[in-house]
C-alpha positions in Angstrom: -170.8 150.0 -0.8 -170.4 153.6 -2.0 -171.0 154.6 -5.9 -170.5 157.9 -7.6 -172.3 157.9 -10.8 -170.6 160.2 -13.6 -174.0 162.2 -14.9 -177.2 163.2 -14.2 -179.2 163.2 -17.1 -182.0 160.8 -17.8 -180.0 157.8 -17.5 -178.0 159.1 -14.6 -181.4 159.6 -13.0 -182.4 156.0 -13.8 -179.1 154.8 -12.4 -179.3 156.6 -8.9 -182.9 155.3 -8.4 -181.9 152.2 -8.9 -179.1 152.7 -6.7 -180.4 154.3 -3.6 -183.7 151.6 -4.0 -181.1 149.1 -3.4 -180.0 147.0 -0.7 -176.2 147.1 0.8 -176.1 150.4 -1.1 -174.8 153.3 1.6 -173.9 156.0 -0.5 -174.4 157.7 -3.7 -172.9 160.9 -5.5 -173.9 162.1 -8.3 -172.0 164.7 -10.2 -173.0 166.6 -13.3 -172.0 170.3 -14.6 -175.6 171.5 -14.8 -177.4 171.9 -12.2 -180.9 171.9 -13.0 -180.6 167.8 -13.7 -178.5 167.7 -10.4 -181.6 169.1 -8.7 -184.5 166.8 -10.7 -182.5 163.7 -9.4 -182.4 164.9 -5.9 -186.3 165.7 -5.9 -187.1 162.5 -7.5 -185.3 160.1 -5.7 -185.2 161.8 -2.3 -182.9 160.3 -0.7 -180.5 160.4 2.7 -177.6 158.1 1.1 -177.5 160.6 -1.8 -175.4 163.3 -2.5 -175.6 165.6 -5.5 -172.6 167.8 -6.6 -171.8 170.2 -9.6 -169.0 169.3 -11.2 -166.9 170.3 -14.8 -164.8 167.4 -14.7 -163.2 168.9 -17.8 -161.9 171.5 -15.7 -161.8 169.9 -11.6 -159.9 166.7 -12.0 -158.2 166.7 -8.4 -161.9 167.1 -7.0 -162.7 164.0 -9.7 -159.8 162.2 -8.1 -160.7 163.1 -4.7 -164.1 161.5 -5.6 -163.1 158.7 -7.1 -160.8 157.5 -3.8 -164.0 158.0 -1.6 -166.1 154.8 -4.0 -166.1 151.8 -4.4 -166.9 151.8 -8.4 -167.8 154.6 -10.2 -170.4 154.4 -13.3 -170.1 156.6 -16.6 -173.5 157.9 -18.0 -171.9 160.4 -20.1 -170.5 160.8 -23.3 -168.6 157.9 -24.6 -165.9 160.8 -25.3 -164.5 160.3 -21.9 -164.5 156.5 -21.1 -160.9 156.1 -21.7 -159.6 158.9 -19.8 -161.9 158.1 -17.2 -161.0 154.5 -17.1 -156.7 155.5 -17.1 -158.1 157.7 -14.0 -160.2 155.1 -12.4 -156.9 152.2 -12.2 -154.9 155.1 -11.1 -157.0 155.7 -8.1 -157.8 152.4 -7.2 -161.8 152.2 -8.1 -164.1 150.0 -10.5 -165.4 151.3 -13.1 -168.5 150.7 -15.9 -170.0 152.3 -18.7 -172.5 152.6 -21.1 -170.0 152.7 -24.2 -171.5 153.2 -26.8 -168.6 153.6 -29.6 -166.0 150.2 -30.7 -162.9 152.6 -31.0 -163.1 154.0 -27.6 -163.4 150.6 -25.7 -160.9 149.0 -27.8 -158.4 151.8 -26.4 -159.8 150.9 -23.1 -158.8 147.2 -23.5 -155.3 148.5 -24.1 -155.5 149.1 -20.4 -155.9 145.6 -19.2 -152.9 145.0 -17.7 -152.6 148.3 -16.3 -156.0 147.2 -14.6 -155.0 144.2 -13.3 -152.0 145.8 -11.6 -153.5 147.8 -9.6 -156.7 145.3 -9.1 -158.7 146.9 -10.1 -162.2 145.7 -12.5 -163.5 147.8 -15.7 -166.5 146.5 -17.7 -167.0 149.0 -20.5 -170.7 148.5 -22.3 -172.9 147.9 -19.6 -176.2 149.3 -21.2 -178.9 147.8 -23.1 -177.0 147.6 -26.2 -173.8 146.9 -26.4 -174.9 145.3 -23.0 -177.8 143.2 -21.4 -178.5 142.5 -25.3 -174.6 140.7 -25.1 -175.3 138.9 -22.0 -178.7 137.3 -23.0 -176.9 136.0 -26.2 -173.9 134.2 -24.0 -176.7 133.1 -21.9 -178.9 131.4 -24.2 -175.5 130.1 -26.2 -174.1 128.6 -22.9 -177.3 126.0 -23.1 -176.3 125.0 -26.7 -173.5 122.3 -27.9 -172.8 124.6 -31.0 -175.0 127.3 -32.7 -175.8 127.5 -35.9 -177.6 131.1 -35.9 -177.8 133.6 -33.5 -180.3 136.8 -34.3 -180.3 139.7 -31.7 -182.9 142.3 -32.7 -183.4 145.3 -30.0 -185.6 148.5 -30.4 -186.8 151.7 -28.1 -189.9 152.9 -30.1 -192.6 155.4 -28.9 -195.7 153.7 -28.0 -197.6 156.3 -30.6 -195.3 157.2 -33.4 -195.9 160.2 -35.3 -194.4 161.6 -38.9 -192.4 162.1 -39.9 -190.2 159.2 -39.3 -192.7 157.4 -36.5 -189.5 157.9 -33.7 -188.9 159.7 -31.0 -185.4 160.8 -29.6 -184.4 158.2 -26.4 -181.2 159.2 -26.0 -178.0 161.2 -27.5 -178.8 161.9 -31.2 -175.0 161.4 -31.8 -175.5 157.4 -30.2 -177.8 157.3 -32.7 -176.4 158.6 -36.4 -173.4 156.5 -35.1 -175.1 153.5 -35.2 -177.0 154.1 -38.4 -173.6 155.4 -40.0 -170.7 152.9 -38.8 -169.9 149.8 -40.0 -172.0 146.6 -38.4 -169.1 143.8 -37.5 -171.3 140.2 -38.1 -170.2 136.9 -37.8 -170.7 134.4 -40.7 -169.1 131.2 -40.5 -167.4 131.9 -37.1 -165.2 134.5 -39.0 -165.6 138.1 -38.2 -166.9 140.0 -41.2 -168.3 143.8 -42.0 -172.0 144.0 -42.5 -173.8 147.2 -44.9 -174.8 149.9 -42.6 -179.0 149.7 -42.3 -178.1 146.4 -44.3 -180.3 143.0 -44.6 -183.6 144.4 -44.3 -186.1 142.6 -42.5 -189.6 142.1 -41.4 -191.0 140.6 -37.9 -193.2 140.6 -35.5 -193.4 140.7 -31.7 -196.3 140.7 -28.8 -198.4 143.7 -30.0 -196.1 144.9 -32.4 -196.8 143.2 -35.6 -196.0 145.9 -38.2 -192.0 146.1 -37.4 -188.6 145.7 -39.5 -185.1 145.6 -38.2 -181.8 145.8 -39.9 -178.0 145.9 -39.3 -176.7 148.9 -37.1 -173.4 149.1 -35.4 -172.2 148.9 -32.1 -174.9 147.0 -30.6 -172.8 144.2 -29.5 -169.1 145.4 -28.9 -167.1 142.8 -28.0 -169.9 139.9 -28.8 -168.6 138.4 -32.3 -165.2 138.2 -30.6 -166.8 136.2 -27.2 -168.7 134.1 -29.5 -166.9 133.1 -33.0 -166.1 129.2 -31.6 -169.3 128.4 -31.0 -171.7 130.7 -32.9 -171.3 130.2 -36.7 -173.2 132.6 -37.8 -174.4 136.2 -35.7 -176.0 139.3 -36.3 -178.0 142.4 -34.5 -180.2 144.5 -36.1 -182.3 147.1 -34.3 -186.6 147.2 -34.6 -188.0 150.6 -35.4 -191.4 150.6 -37.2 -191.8 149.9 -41.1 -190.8 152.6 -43.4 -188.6 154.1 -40.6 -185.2 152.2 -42.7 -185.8 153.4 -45.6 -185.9 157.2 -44.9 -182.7 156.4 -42.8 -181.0 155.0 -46.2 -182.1 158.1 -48.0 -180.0 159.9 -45.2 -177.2 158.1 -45.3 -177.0 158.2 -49.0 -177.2 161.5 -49.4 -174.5 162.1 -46.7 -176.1 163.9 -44.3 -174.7 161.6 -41.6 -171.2 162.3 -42.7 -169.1 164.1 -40.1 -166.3 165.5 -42.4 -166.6 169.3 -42.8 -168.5 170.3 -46.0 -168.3 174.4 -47.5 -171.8 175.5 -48.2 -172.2 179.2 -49.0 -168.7 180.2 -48.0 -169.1 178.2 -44.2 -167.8 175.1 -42.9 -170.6 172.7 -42.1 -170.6 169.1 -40.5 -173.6 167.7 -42.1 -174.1 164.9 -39.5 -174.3 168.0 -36.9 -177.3 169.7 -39.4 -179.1 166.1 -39.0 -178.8 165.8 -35.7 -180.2 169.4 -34.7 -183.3 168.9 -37.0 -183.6 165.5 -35.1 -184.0 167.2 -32.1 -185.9 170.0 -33.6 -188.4 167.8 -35.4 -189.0 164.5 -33.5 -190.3 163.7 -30.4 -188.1 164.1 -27.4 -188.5 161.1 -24.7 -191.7 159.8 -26.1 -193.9 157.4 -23.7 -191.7 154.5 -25.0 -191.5 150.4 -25.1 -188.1 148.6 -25.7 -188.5 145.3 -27.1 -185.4 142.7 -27.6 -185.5 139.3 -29.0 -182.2 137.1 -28.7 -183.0 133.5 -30.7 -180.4 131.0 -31.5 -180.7 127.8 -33.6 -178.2 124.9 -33.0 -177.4 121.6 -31.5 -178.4 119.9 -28.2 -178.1 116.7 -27.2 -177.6 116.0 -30.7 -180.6 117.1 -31.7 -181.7 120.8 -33.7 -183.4 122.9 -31.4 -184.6 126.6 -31.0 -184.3 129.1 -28.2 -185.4 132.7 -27.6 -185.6 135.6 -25.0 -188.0 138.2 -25.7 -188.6 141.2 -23.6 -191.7 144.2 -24.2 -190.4 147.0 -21.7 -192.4 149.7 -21.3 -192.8 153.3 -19.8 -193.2 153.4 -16.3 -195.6 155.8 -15.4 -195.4 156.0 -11.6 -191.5 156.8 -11.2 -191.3 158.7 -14.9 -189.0 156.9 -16.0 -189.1 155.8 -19.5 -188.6 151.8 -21.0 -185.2 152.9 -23.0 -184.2 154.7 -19.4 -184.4 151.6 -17.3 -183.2 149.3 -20.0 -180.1 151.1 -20.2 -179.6 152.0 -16.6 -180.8 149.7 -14.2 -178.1 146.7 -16.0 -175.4 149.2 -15.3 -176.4 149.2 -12.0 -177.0 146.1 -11.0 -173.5 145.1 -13.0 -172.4 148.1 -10.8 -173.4 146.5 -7.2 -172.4 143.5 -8.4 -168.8 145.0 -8.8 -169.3 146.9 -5.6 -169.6 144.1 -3.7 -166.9 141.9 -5.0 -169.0 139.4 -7.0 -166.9 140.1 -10.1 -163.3 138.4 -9.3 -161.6 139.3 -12.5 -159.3 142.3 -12.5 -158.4 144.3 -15.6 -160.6 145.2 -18.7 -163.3 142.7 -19.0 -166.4 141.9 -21.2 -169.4 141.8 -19.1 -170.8 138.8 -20.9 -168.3 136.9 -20.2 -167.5 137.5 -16.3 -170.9 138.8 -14.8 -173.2 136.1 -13.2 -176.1 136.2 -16.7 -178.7 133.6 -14.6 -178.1 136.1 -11.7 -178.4 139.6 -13.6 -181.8 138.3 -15.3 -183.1 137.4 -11.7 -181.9 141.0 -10.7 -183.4 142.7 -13.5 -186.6 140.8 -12.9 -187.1 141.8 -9.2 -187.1 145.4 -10.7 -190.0 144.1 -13.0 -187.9 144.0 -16.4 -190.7 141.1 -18.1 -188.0 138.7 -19.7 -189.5 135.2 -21.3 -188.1 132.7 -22.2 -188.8 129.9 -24.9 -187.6 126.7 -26.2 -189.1 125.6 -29.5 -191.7 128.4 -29.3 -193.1 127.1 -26.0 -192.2 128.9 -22.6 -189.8 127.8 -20.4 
C-alpha cells in the first residue's frame, strides 16, 4: 500500500516512522513547503520506500492532485485549516483520507461530504490523533462491554516530565490547538442530552501512577463526534485534560482577561488579535517539546449483568529516547497511522465520512498500538484485567 502524508513536522515525522517500520507498507511520500523538516525526516527514518518532496500546496494543486492519484490514502498532519478542502480533493481523486482534526466546525463541514464520499467509494475518518481520537475509541471500547453507563470520565494530558515556571508546561504541539481548546466551548453529555460545558470548567483533582499532584478540567474538542456516538447508552460524559496543579487557574486568569480572544482589538493606534500576542509569548516563554509523558484515563461506571461495575484504561506514555521522538508525538501519530494502514489495506468497509470510533477494529488498534509499545492497562473494579 502506498501513503502520502500531508506534513513534515514533528508529527509528520512520527507518522512516516511509523509508516516505513511497517509491514505491507511500499511506499511513502512526504510533502512539506520547508525543506529543512523534509530533510530531518529523511535522515531520521532513512528509508528506500520513502520519498520526500517540497511542496506549497497552497499554490501546486495539480502536482497535489497528481499525488493524491498515485496513494492509496493520504494522512493530514497539518493545520486543521485545510481538512475540508483536502477531503473535497481526496473524494475527487479517488483516495482515503484521515486527519488529526483538531477543530468541531471544520469536521462538521467535512461530514457534509458523506455522500459525496460514498459516491465515489471512497473512506474519510477526520480526528484520528490522540484527542479527538484514540481517547474516542477507548471510550467506545470500554462502553461496548457495558449494558448501559451511568458515567463516563475521559481525562488526557501531554505534560513535561520536569515542569518549570511559569506555568509548569511545555509547548507539544501548535499553540493555536491549544488556546482553542482552552477558549471553545466543551460539548458534555448529562443525562444522554447533549449540553455546553464552561470552558476550563469543573475543576478537578486526581491522581495517576507517579503523578499524584495533577488537576484536570473541561476543554473542547477533545472528543469530536463522541457525545453524538454515545448519548443512548452513556448518560452522563465528560473530558477534561490533566496538566499539573495551579496550571488552570493561570489559564482562567487568561481567558478572563481576554487574551485568548481572536477578535481584533486597537491598542495604541494598531490592530491587535490578542489570542495571537498569547500565543507568541507562549512560544517565547515556555518550553518547546519538553522530554514529555502523556497520560489518559478513560473510566466508566454502569451496569453489567445487572450488576454496578467499574472499568478503566490508563496509559503513562513517555519520551522515547532512542528514536527522539517525544510521548505527545507518538500518541498523536502512530493512531493515525495505524488507522491509516488499516484504511490502506481495505480493513475499513464503510465509504463516506465516518467516525473512527465507530468503524475502526478498537480490540485490534489497541493490539496495534501495543506492538509499538504504547503501555495500555486495563482494569475492572480497580484490579487488572
Amino acid at each position: 500500500m502506498k501513503y502520502l502524508v500531508l506534513g513534515a513536522g514533528l508529527m509528520g515525522y512520527a507518522c512516516v516512522f511509523d509508516l516505513v517500520n511497517s509491514e505491507s507498507v511500499e511506499k511513502v511520500t512526504v510533502i512539506d513547503i520547508n525543506e529543512n523538516n523534509l530533510e530531518k525526516v529523511s535522515e531520521k527514518c532513512k528509508s528506500n520506500i520513502l520519498t520526500t518532496l517540497k511542496l506549497d500546496i497552497n499554490n501546486d494543486k495539480n502536482k497535489l492532485v497528481e499525488l493524491m492519484k498515485e496513494h492509496n490514502t493520504v494522512l493530514s498532519v497539518i493545520s486543521y485549516r485545510y481538512n475540508y478542502d483536502l477531503t473535497k480533493l481526496a473524494i475527487e481523486n479517488g483516495c482515503n483520507f484521515c486527519d488529526l482534526g483538531g477543530n468541531n466546525t471544520i469536521v462538521d463541514k467535512q461530514y457534509t461530504l458523506n455522500e459525496e464520499a460514498k459516491v465515489n467509494n471512497v473512506t474519510i475518518i477526520p480526528d484520528c490523533g490522540l484527542a479527538p481520537g484514540l481517547a474516542s475509541n477507548l471510550a467506545v471500547l470500554v462502553a461496548d462491554r457495558f449494558d448501559s453507563v451511568e458515567h463516563l470520565k475521559i481525562r488526557v494530558g501531554g505534560l513535561p516530565q520536569d515542569p518549570e515556571p511559569p506555568m509548569n508546561y511545555s509547548i507539544f504541539f501548535s499553540a493555536e490547538g491549544l488556546v482553542n481548546e482552552y477558549y471553545e466551548i466543551p460539548i458534555l453529555l448529562r443525562n444522554h442530552v447533549e449540553i455546553e460545558g464552561e470552558p476550563l470548567g469543573d475543576h478537578e483533582y486526581l491522581s495517576m501512577p507517579g503523578y499524584p499532584d495533577i488537576e484536570a478540567f473541561n476543554t473542547s474538542g477533545g472528543t469530536s463526534t463522541l457525545p453524538r456516538t454515545l448519548s443512548n447508552k452513556v448518560k452522563n460524559l465528560d473530558y477534561k485534560t490533566i496538566r499539573y496543579k495551579g496550571h488552570r487557574d493561570q489559564c482562567k486568569i487568561l481567558l478572563d482577561l481576554g487574551l485568548m480572544d481572536y477578535k481584533c482589538i486597537t491598542v495604541d493606534g494598531k490592530e491587535v488579535v490578542p489570542r495571537n500576542v498569547l500565543m507568541h509569548q507562549f512560544y517565547e516563554k515556555l518550553p518547546v517539546n519538553a522530554k514529555d509523558v502523556v497520560l489518559v484515563r478513560v473510566e466508566a461506571e454502569g451496569i453489567l449483568n445487572g450488576q454496578t461495575v467499574n472499568q478503566k484504561v490508563e496509559i503513562v506514555d513517555k519520551y522515547d529516547e532512542k528514536n527522539d521522538i517525544s510521548a505527545m508525538m507518538r500518541m498523536t501519530s502512530y493512531p493515525l497511522s495505524v488507522i491509516a494502514q488499516m484504511m490502506g489495506k481495505g480493513e475499513v468497509k464503510e465509504k463516506g465520512v465516518v467516525p473512527s470510533e465507530l468503524v475502526i477494529d478498537n480490540i485490534k488498534l489497541v493490539k496495534e498500538l501495543r506492538k509499538r509499545n504504547i503501555d495500555i492497562k486495563e482494569y475492572e473494579s480497580n484490579r487488572m484485567i
